[in-house]
C-alpha positions as CSV (number, residue, x, y, z in Angstrom):
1,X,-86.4,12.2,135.1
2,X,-82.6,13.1,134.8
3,X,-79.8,14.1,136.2
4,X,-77.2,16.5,134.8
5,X,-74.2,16.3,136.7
6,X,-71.7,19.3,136.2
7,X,-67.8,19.6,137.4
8,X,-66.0,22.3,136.3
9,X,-64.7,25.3,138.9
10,X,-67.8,23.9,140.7
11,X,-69.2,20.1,141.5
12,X,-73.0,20.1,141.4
13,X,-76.3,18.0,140.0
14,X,-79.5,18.3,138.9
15,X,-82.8,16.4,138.2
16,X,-85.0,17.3,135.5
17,X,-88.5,16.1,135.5
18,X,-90.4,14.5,132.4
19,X,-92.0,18.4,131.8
20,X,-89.0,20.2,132.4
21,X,-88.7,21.4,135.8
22,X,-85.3,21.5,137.8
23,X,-84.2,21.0,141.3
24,X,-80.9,21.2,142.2
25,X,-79.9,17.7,143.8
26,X,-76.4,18.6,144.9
27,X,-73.9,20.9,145.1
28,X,-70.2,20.5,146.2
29,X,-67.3,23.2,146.2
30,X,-65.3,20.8,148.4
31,X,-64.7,18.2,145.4
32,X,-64.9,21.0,142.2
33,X,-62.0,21.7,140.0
34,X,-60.9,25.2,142.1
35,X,-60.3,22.8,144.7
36,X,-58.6,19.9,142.3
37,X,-56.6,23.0,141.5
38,X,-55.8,24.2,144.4
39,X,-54.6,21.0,145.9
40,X,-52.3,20.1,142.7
41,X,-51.0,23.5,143.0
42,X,-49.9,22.5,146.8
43,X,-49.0,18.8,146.0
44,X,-47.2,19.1,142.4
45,X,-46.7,22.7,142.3
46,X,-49.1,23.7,139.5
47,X,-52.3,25.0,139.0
48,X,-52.5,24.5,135.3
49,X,-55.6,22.3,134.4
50,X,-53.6,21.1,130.8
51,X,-50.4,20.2,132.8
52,X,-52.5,18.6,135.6
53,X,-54.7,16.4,133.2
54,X,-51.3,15.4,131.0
55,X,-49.2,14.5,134.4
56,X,-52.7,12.4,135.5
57,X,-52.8,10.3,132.1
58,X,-49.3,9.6,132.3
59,X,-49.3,8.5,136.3
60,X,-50.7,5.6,138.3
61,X,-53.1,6.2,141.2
62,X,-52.3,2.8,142.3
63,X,-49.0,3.6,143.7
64,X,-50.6,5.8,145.9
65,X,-53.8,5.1,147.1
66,X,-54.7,1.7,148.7
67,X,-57.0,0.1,146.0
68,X,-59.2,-3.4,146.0
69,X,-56.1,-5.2,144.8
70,X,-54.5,-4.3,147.7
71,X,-57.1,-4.7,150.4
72,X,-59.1,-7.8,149.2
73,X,-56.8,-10.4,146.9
74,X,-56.9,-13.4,149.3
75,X,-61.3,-12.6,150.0
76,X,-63.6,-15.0,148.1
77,X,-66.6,-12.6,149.9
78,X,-68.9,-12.4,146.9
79,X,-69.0,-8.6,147.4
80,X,-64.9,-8.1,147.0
81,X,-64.7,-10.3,144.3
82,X,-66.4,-8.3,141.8
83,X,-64.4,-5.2,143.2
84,X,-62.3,-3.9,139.9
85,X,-58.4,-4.4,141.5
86,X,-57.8,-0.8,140.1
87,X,-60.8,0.6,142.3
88,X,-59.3,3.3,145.0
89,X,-60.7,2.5,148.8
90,X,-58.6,5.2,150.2
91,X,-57.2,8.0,148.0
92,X,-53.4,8.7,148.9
93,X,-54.3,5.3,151.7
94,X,-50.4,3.9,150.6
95,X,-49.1,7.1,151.7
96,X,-50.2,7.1,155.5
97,X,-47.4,4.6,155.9
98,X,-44.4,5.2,153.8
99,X,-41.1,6.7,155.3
100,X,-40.8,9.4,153.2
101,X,-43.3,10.7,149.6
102,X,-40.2,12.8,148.4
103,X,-39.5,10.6,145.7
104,X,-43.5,10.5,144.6
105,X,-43.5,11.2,141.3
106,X,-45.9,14.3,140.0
107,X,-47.7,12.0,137.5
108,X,-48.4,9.4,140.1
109,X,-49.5,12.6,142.3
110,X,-51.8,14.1,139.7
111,X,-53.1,10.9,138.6
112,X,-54.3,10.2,142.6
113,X,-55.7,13.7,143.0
114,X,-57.7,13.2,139.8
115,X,-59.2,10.0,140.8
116,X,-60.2,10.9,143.9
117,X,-62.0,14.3,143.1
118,X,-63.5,12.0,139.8
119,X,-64.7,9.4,142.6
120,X,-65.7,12.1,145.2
121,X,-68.5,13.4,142.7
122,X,-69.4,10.0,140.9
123,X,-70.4,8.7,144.4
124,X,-72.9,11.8,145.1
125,X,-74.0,11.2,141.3
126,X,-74.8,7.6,141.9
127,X,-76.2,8.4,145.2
128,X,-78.5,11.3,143.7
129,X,-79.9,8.8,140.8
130,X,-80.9,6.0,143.9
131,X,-82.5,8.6,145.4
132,X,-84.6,10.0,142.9
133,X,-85.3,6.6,140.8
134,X,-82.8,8.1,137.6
135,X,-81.6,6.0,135.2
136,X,-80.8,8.8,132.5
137,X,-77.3,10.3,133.2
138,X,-75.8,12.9,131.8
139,X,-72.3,14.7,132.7
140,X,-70.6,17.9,131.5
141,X,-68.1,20.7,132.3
142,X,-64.1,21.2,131.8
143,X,-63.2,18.7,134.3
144,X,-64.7,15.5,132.3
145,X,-63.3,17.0,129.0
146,X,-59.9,14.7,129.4
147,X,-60.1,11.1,128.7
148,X,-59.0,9.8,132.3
149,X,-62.6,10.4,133.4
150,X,-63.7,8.2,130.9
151,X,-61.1,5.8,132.0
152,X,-62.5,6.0,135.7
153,X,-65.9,6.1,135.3
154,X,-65.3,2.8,133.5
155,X,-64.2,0.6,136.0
156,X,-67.3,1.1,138.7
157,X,-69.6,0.4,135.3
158,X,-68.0,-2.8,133.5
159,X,-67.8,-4.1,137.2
160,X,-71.6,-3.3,138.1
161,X,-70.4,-1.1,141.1
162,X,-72.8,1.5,140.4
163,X,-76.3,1.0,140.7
164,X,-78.2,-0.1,137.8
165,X,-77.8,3.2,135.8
166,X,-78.9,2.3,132.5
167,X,-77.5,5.4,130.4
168,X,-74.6,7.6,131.8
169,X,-73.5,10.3,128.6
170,X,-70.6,12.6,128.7
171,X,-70.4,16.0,126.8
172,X,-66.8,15.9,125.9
173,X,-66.8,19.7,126.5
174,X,-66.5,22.6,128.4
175,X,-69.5,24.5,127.3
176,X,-72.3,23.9,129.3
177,X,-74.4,27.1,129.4
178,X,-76.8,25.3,126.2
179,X,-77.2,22.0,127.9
180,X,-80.1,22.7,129.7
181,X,-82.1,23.6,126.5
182,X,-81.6,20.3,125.5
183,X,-84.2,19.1,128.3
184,X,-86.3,22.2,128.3
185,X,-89.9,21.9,127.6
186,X,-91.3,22.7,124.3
187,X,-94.1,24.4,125.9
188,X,-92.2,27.3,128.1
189,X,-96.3,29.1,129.5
C-alpha cells in the first residue's frame, strides 16, 4: 500500500491498496492552506500564498517557537539527543512569555506559521503510515510546491524522527487531479 498525502485549500490522506482501491485515511480542514491563509492574513496581514511562502523562506521559526535547542541542550537522554536543534516543540512556545510581539518581524511570523501547519500534517502522515504498515509516501498540492517544505520535512528524516518510512516523494506541483491515475489499476472491471 500507499499513502498520498494532499495539502492544498484542504489537508487530507489516502491509502491505496496493491489493486488499486482507496480509503480515505485522514482528513483535516483545521491544518489546510484556507486555514494557513487565514491565520497569516490575521497575524501578517496577507492572504497572498506567494507573499506568505517568500516572507516564510526569508524568516526563522526559531525566534518564535520553542524548539529542541531550546528545551533539551544540557539532556544526554538518548531520545533528545537525536532531536534536530531546529525541530519546533511548541509552535509560537517563545511567544507565551515575551513582553510585547510588536516588534515580530512578518518573515519570522510567516516562517512559524508555515512550519507549524507543515508539522501539523507531517505528524498525521507519519501517524497514518504506522497505522496502516506504509512505507511508500507520496505528497502533493499547492502548499508543498515552495521549497521550505522540503526544508522541513528534512530535518525529522536525516534525524530518524519519523518512523522508518523508506520512500517519502513530493510532486513539486499544484496539479493533483491526475495523480491518482498514477496508482490506478490497469484492470478497472
Amino acid at each position: 500500500p500507499i499513502l498520498l498525502g494532499f495539502l492544498g485549500s484542504a489537508f487530507g490522506s489516502v491509502v491505496i491498496d496493491e489493486n488499486g482501491k482507496s480509503e480515505h485515511s485522514a482528513l483535516s480542514l483545521h491544518s489546510s492552506g484556507k486555514a494557513l491563509l487565514g491565520l497569516s492574513k490575521l497575524l501578517i496581514g496577507t492572504n497572498d500564498y506567494d507573499e506568505l511562502m517568500e516572507l516564510a523562506n526569508q524568516g526563522d521559526h526559531r525566534n518564535l517557537d520553542l524548539t529542541s535547542q531550546d528545551l533539551f541542550k544540557d539532556s544526554t537522554t538518548e531520545t533528545y539527543v537525536k532531536t534536530d536543534d531546529n525541530f519546533s516543540i511548541f509552535p509560537f512556545g517563545k511567544c507565551a512569555s515575551m513582553e510585547s510581539t510588536s516588534d515580530l518581524s512578518k518573515a519570522d511570523i510567516a516562517a512559524a506559521l508555515v512550519n507549524m501547519i507543515l508539522s501539523m500534517n507531517l505528524s498525521i502522515i507519519t501517524k497514518d503510515c504506522a497505522a496502516h504498515g506504509i512505507t511508500q509516501v507520496y505528497i502533493a498540492g499547492n502548499v508543498v510546491q515552495n521549497k521550505i517544505f522540503g526544508r522541513l520535512l528534512a530535518i525529522p528524516v536525516e534525524r530518524k524522527m519519523i518512523p522508518p518510512i523508506l520512500n517519502i516523494r513530493i510532486f513539486n506541483h499544484g496539479l493533483l487531479a491526475a495523480v491518482g491515475t498514477l496508482f490506478e489499476s490497469a484492470d478497472t472491471n
